[in-house]
Structures are given as structure tokens and as C-alpha cells.
C-alpha positions as CSV (number, residue, x, y, z in Angstrom):
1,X,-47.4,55.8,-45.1
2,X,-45.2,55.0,-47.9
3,X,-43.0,57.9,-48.4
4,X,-44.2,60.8,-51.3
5,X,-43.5,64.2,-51.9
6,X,-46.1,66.3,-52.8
7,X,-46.2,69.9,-54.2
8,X,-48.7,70.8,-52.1
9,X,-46.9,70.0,-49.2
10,X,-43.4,71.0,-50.2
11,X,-42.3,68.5,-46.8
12,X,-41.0,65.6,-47.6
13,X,-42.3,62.3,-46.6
14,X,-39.5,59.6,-44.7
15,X,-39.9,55.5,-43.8
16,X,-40.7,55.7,-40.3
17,X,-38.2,53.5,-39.3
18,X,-35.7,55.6,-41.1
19,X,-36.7,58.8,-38.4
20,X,-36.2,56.0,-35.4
21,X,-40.2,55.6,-35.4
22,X,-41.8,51.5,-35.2
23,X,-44.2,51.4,-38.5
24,X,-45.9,49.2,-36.7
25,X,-46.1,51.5,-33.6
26,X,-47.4,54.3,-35.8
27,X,-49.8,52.9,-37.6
28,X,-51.1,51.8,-34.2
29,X,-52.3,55.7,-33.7
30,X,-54.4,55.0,-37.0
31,X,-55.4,51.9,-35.8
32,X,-57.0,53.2,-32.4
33,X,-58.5,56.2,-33.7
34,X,-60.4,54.0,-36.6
35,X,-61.9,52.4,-33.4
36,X,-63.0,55.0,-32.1
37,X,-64.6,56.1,-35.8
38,X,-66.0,52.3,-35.5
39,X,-67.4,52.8,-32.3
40,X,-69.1,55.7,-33.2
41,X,-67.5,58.5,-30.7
42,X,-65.5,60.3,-32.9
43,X,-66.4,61.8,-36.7
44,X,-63.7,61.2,-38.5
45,X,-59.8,62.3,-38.0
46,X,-56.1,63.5,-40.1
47,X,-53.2,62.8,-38.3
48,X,-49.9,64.2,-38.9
49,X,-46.6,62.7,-37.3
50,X,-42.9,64.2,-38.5
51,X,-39.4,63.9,-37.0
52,X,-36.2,65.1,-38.0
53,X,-38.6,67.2,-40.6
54,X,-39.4,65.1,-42.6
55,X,-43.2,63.3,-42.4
56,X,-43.6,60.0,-40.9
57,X,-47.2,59.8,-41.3
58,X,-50.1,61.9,-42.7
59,X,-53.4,60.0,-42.8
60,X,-57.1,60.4,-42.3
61,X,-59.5,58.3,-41.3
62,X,-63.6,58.2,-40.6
63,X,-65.8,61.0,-42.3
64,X,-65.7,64.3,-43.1
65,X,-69.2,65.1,-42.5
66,X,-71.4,62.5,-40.8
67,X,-74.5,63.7,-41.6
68,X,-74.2,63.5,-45.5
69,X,-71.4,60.2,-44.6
70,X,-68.3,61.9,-46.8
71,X,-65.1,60.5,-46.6
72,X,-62.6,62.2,-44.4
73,X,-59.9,63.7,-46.3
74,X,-56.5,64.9,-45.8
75,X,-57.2,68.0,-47.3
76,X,-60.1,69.0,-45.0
77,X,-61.0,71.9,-43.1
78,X,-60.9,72.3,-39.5
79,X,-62.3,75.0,-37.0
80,X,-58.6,74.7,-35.5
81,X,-60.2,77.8,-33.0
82,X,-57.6,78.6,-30.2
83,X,-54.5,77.0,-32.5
84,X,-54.9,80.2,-33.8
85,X,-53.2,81.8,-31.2
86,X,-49.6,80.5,-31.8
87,X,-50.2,82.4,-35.1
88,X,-51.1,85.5,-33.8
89,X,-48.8,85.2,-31.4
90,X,-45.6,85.1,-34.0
91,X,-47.2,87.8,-35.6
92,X,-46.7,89.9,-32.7
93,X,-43.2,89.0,-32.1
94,X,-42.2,89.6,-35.9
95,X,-43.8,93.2,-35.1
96,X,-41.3,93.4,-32.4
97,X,-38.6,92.3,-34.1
98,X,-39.5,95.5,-36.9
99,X,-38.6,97.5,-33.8
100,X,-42.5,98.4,-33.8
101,X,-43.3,97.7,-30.4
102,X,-41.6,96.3,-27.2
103,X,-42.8,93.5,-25.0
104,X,-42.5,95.5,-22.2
105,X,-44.8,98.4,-23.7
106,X,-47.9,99.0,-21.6
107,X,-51.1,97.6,-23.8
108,X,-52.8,101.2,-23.3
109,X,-49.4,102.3,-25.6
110,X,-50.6,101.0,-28.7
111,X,-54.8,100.6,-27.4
112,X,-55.3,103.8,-25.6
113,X,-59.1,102.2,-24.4
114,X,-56.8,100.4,-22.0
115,X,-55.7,102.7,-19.7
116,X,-56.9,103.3,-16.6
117,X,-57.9,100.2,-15.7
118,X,-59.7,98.8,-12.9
119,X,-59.6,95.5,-11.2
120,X,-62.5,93.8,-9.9
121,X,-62.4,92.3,-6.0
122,X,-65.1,90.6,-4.9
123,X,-65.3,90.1,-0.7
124,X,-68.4,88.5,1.1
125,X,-70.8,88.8,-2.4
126,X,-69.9,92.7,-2.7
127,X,-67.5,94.0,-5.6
128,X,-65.5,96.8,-5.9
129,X,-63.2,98.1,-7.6
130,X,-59.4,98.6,-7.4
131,X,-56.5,100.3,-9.5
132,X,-53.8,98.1,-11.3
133,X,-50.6,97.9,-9.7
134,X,-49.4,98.4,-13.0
135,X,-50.6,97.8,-16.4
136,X,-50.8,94.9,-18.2
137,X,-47.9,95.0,-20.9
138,X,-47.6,93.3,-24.4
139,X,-46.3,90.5,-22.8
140,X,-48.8,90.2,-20.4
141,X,-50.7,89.3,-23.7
142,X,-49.0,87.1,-24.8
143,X,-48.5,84.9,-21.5
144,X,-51.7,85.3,-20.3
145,X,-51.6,87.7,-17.5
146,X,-53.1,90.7,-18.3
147,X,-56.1,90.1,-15.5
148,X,-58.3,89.1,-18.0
149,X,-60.4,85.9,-18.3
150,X,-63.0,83.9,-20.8
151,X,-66.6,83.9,-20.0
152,X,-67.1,80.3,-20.5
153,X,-64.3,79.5,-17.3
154,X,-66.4,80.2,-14.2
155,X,-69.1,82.4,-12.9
156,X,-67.5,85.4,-11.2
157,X,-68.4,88.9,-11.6
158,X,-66.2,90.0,-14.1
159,X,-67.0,86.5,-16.2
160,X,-70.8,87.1,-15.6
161,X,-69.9,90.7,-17.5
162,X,-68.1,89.0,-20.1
163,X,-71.0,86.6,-20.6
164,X,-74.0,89.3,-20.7
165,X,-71.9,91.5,-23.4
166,X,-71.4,88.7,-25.7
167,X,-67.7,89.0,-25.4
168,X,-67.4,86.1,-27.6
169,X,-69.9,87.3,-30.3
170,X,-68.3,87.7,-33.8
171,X,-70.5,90.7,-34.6
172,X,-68.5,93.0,-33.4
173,X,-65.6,94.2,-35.7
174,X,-61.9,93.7,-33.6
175,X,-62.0,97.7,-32.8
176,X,-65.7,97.2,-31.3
177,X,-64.2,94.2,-29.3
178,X,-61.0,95.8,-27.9
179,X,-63.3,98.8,-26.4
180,X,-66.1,96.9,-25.2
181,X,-63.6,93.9,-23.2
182,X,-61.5,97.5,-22.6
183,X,-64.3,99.2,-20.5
184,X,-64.9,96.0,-18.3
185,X,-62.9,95.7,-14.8
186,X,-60.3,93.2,-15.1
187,X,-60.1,90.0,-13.0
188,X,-57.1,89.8,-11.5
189,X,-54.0,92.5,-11.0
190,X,-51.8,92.1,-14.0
191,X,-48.7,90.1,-13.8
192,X,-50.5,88.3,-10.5
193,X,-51.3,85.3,-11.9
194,X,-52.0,83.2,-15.3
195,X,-55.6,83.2,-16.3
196,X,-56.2,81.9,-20.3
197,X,-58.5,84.6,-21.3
198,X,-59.4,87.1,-24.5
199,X,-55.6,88.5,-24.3
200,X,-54.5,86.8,-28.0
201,X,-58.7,88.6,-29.0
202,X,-57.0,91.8,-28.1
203,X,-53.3,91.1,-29.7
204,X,-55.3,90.5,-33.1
205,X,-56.4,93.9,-32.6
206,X,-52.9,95.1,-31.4
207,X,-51.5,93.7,-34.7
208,X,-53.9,95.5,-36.6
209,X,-53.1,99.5,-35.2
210,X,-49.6,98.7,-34.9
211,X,-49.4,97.1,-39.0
212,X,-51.7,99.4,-40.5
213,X,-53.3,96.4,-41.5
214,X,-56.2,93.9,-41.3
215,X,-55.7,91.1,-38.9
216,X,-56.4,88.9,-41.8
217,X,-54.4,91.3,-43.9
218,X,-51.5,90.7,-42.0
219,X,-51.5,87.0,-41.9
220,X,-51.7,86.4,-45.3
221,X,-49.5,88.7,-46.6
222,X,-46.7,88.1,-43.8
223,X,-47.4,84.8,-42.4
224,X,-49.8,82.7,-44.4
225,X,-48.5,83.5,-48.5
226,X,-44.5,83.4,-47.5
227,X,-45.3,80.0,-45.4
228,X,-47.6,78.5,-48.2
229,X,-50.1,78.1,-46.1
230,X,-53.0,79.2,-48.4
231,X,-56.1,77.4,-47.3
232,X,-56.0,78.9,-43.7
233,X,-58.1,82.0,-43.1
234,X,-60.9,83.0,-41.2
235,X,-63.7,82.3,-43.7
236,X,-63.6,79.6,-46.3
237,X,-64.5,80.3,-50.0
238,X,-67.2,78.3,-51.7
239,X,-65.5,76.3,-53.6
240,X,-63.9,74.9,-50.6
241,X,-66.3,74.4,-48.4
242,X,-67.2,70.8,-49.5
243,X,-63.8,69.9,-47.5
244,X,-65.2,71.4,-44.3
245,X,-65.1,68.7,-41.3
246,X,-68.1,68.9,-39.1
247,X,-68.5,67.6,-35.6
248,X,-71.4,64.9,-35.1
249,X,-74.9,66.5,-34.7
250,X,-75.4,64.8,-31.2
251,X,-72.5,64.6,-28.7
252,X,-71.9,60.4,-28.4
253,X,-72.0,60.9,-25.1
254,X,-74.8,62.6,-24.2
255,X,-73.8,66.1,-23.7
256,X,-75.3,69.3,-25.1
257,X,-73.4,69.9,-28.3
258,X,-71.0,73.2,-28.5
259,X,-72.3,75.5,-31.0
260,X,-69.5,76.0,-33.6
261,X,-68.9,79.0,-35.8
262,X,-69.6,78.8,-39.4
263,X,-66.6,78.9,-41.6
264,X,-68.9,79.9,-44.5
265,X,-69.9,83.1,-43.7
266,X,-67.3,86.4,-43.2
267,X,-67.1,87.3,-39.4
268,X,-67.2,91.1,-38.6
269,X,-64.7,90.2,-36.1
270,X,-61.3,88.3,-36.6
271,X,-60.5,86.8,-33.9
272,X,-56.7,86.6,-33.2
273,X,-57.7,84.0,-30.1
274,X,-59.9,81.5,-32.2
275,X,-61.0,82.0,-35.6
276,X,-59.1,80.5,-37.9
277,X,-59.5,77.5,-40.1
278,X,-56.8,75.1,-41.5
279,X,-56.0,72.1,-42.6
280,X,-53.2,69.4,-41.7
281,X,-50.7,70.6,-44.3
282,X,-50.9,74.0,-43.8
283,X,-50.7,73.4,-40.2
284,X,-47.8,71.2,-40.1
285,X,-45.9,73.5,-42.3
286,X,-46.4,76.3,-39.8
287,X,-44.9,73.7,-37.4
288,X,-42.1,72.9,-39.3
289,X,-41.3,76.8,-39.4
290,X,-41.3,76.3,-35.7
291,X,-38.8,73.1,-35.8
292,X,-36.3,75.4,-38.2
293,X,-36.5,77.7,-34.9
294,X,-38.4,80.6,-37.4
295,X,-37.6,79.1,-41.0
296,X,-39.5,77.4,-44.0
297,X,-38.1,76.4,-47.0
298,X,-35.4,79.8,-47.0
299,X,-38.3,81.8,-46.1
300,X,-37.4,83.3,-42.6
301,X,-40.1,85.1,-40.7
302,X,-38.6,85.3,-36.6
303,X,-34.5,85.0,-35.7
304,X,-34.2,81.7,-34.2
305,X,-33.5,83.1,-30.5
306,X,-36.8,84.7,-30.6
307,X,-38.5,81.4,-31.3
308,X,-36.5,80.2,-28.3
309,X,-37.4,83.1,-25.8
310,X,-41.6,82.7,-27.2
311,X,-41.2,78.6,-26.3
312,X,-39.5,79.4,-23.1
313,X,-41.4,79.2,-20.0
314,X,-42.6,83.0,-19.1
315,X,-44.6,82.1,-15.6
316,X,-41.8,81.4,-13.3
317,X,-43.5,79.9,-11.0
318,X,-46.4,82.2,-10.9
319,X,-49.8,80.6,-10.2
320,X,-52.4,79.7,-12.6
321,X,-56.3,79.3,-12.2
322,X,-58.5,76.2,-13.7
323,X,-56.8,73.1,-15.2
324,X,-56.1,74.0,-18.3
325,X,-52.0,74.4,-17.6
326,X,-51.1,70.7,-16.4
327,X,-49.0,69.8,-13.5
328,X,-44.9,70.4,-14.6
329,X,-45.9,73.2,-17.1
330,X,-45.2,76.4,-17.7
331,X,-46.4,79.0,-20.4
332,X,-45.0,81.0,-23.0
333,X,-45.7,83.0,-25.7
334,X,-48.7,81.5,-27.5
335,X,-48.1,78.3,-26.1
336,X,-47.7,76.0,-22.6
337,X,-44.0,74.5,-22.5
338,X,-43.3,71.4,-20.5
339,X,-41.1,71.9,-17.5
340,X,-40.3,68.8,-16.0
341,X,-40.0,65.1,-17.8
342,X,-42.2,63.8,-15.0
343,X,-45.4,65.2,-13.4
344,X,-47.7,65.5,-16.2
345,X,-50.1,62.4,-16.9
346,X,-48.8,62.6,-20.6
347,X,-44.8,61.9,-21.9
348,X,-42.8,64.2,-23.6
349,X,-39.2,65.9,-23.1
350,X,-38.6,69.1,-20.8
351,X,-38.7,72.1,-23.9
352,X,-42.0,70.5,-25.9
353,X,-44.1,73.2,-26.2
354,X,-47.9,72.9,-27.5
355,X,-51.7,74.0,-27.5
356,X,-55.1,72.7,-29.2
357,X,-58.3,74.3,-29.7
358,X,-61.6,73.8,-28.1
359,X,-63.4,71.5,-31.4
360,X,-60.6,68.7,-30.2
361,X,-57.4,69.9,-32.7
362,X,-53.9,69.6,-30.6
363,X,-50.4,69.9,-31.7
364,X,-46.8,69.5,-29.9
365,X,-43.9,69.9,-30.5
366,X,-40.4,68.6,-28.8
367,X,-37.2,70.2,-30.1
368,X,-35.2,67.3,-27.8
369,X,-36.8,64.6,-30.1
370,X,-37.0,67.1,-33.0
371,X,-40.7,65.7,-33.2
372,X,-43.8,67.5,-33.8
373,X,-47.1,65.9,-34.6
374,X,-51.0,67.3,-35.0
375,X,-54.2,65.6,-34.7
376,X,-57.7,67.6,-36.8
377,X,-60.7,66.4,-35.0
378,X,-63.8,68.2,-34.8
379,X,-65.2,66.2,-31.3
380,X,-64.7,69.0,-28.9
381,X,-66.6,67.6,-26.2
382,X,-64.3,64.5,-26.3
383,X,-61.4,66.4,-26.3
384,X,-59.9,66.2,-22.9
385,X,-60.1,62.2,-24.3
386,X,-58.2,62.9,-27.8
387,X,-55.8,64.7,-27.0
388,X,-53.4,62.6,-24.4
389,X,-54.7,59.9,-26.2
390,X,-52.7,60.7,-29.4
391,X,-49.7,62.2,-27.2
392,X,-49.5,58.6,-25.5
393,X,-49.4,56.9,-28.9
394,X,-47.5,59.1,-30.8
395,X,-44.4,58.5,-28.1
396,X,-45.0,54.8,-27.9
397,X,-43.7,54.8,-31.2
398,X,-40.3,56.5,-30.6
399,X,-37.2,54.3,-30.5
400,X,-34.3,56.3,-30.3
């Protein structure tokens, strides 16, 4: 933790103590997730704590691959899956900001497949099938509350559908997905209520008819390059991909393991909810563009107010299905903001904002503490564990 500054991180490192964080405190989160390495429930981990931008602590610990027993690196790899919808997410909004598209446009606008949707009601066992009040907009996207859903959430009609077309397959190209997940009945009536679904799958394909471009395309030339964020992408080269983390063969506790997608091999589909891989650095840096309000290093991608209205809370008080949104939240655009100080069985400050991804990586951020911090795991059947674990520690280090 002694303070550095790298190139290849262009963010310069701080004393803890000098950022009103206890050393001691914060190499306590190194500390318990060693033990948990030592215990043998979690692969290996890089943890990455920064306030008042500078870095407080960037660390790894355990192995990068426990079936060959590598060392875990700060440089690795991680499937970072649905923290790639923050990303996506900002390259919607910069697309707005062009004057390309409005928030308020109806999907069907820009992805004609959309219109004329249906929504699915099931009564007594029997389904049929209803008009939209109105279509799902752009923001409806963004927020999740288009009426769609994920496959893997429960076992109604429409998620039965999903599930027998392979909705999460990565054979299709993004166009093939859009039409396909367009031509299924929706699950709710849009703007009725939050359901985390495919939405950011079908905003990776939004970006791509309304750029001209690639989804990759566009993140690396818009977001990824002016960001320096070069070693995230949705395939990894070969001379890379000795740095890949990889989960443990056998879930420690018993479970069936999660299949996880290959980072070696070029998906036909890009997809804009969950197929990106990163590492810390590039991560962080991508966070600190979010703690300048839409700024890195004089490089400025979104005004600051439009970072402000996407980390606003966009649910009003509408309800939301599962537990994936935790008591005293709201949601955004691209990511679940904290509503209440209280409430939530984890701290944090009214404004923090955050998400993770289904292999166990998790981020947050809290403009009132002008803190963000990010933990790489790849242990995603522990990561209901990991996650308010690191939250709790990281905030037991705060003193100011």
C-alpha cells in the first residue's frame, strides 16, 4: 500500500491515512479476504480502494488460476459480466448528448422489430396476450422497465420462452438477438414496474444502428482508447490470456458450478448487458471518470449533469420484482443508487450508486464520501457473500 504512481495507471496512489482512511483498517479487507483464500472458498481476489481520487489500496491476493496454482495478479483478467452495463449505459447517454437520440424516444424508433409489441398475462395457467399501454422508451432501457426479464429469474411463460430460445446464447450476432428477444411477448406493461432483464442486450444493439458502428467498435474508439482503458474488450488476445482469473472447478460449497463464457474465443454476439472483460485498473479508471462527474485526465466524455441525472434515482417509487434491488434503493441509468442512509443491511451514504456482475465482481461508488472502491473475484456462487462483505469493510475503514 505504499504510495506509487504508475504509467499504467495514470491514478495516483495516497497514504491512507492522508484520504481519512485507518491503514490498519484497510489492510484489514486484505486480511479477511486472504482467509477466505486460506480457507479454501474463494480463488483468489484484487481489491481496489480510492478516495478523494487518489488510490488508497490496490492489492491482490490468492491465485489466479487454481487449477495450474498461479499467483493472482493485479493485472488479471476478470469476466466482470453485468459491470458491463454501466459502460454501455454511458455510451448511450453520450449518443444523446450528440443529439442522436432522446430518452424519451420509443425503442421501435431506432429498432423497428420492436413495435407492436405484446404483453404476456398469465390468469389461472392460461396466457394471453395484451397490447402495451405504451412503448417501452430508451429510458425504459436503461432503468429496467421495458417489460422485459432474464431467463435465469423465475419460471413464467415469457422466461420459459426466453429459456427454450437460448436468449443468452452468444451465437447469435447483436442484430439476430434484438429480433429474436423482439418477437417474444413482453413480461410486464412498460413503465409498470422494474424487472433486471436483457434491456442493456438490446441498448448494445441500439448503440450500434444509431453509431454506425460495432458495439465493440464504439467502446474502444469512444470510451475504452480516450479512458485508457485498453485491456477491456469482449475477447482477450493470446498473449494475454495467461492473466485470465478463473473461478474454482468445484463450487466450495457444494453447488453446481455456473458455466462461464470463454474470454478466449470471439463471440458472434456482443453483449452490451454482460460480456466484457477487465481488469482492476482499467476498471477503476472508468470509475474515477465517474467521480470527476464524466472526466479523466482532461479527457471529457458526458457533461457532469448528465452523470448526475444517470446516478439519480429513475424508479420513483415504482415496484420492483426479485431481490436483486435492496431495501432503501432505487435505480438509475446503469446502476442501483442508494436512497436512504438506513434500510439496507450494508452502509453507505444516500447518492452511492453501484452494480456487480454475476462471477462475484462489485463496485460502488459514494460521491458524499468521494469514495469508490471494486473488488475482481471470479466466485460467483459466493457472491451474495463477497460483496457486502467488502462493502462492510471497506466503510469500517473511513474516519472522517
Amino acid at each position: 500500500m505504499a504510495p506509487e504512481m504508475t504509467e499504467a495507471s495514470a491514478l495516483e496512489f495516497a497514504a491512507p491515512s492522508e484520504l481519512g482512511l485507518c491503514p490498519d483498517r484497510l489492510q484489514r479487507v486484505l486480511d479477511v479476504l486472504q482467509s477466505e483464500v486460506d480457507c479454501g472458498r474463494l480463488p483468489g481476489a484484487v481489491a481496489l480502494v480510492a478516495r478523494r481520487g487518489k488510490l488508497a489500496l490496490f492489492e491482490s491476493v490468492g491465485q489466479l488460476d487454481p487449477t495450474a496454482g498461479t499467483v493472482m495478479q493485479r493485472d488479471a483478467i476478470f469476466r466482470i459480466y453485468s459491470m458491463t452495463k454501466p459502460l454501455v449505459s454511458v455510451a448511450v447517454m453520450m449518443l444523446m448528448e450528440q443529439g442522436k437520440l432522446l430518452l424519451s424516444d420509443p425503442v421501435a424508433k431506432h429498432l423497428p422489430e420492436f413495435a407492436n409489441q405484446k404483453v404476456a398475462v398469465e390468469r389461472d395457467g392460461q396466457v394471453t396476450l395484451e397490447d402495451v399501454i405504451r412503448p417501452a422508451t430508451v429510458q425504459d432501457l436503461l432503468r429496467h422497465t421495458a417489460g422485459l426479464t432474464y431467463e435465469f429469474l423465475g419460471s413464467a411463460a415469457v422466461q420459459r420462452q426466453y429459456a427454450e430460445l437460448q436468449m443468452g446464447s452468444r451465437e447469435r450476432s447483436n442484430s439476430e438477438f434484438s429480433r429474436t428477444l423482439a418477437a417474444l411477448p413482453l413480461m410486464h406493461q412498460p413503465g409498470s414496474v422494474w424487472e433486471y432483464s436483457r434491456a442493456t442486450d438490446v441498448l448494445g444493439r441500439l448503440v450500434e444502428v444509431v453509431s454506425g458502428q460495432t458495439l465493440g467498435g464504439y467502446l474502444r474508439e469512444e470510451i475504452f482508447a480516450p479512458l485508457g482503458m485498453h485491456e477491456t474488450g469482449f475477447v482477450v488476445a493470446v498473449a494475454d490470456q495467461h492473466r485470465i482469473a478463473e473461478p474454482f472447478a468445484h463450487d466450495p460449497d457444494g453447488g453446481v458450478p455456473m458455466r462461464m463464457l470463454d474470454p478466449r474465443r470471439a463471440m458472434a454476439m456482443e453483449s452490451g448487458g454482460g460480456g466484457l472483460l477487465s481488469t482492476a485498473m482499467d476498471y477503476a479508471r472508468f470509475l474515477q471518470f465517474m467521480r470527476n462527474r464524466g472526466e479523466l485526465l482532461g479527457t471529457r466524455l458526458l457533461g457532469p449533469h448528465t452523470v448526475d441525472f444517470m446516478t439519480a434515482d429513475h424508479l420513483e417509487g415504482l415496484p420492483s420484482t426479485g431481490d436483486l434491488l435492496p431495501p432503501g434503493h432505487g435505480f438509475g441509468l446503469g446502476f442501483a443508487v442508494r436512497m436512504a442512509t438506513g434500510v439496507s443491511p450494508v452502509p453507505g451514504s444516500v447518492g452511492l450508486y453501484y452494480w456487480g456482475g454475476i462471477a462475484g465482481t462489485t463496485f460502488f461508488v459514494d460521491p458524499a464520501q468521494d469514495l469508490y472502491a471494486l473488488l475482481m473475484i471470479q466466485a460467483p456462487m459466493q457472491r451474495d457473500y463477497y460483496r457486502p462483505l467488502f462493502r462492510s469493510l471497506v466503510y469500517a475503514a473511513l474516519l472522517d
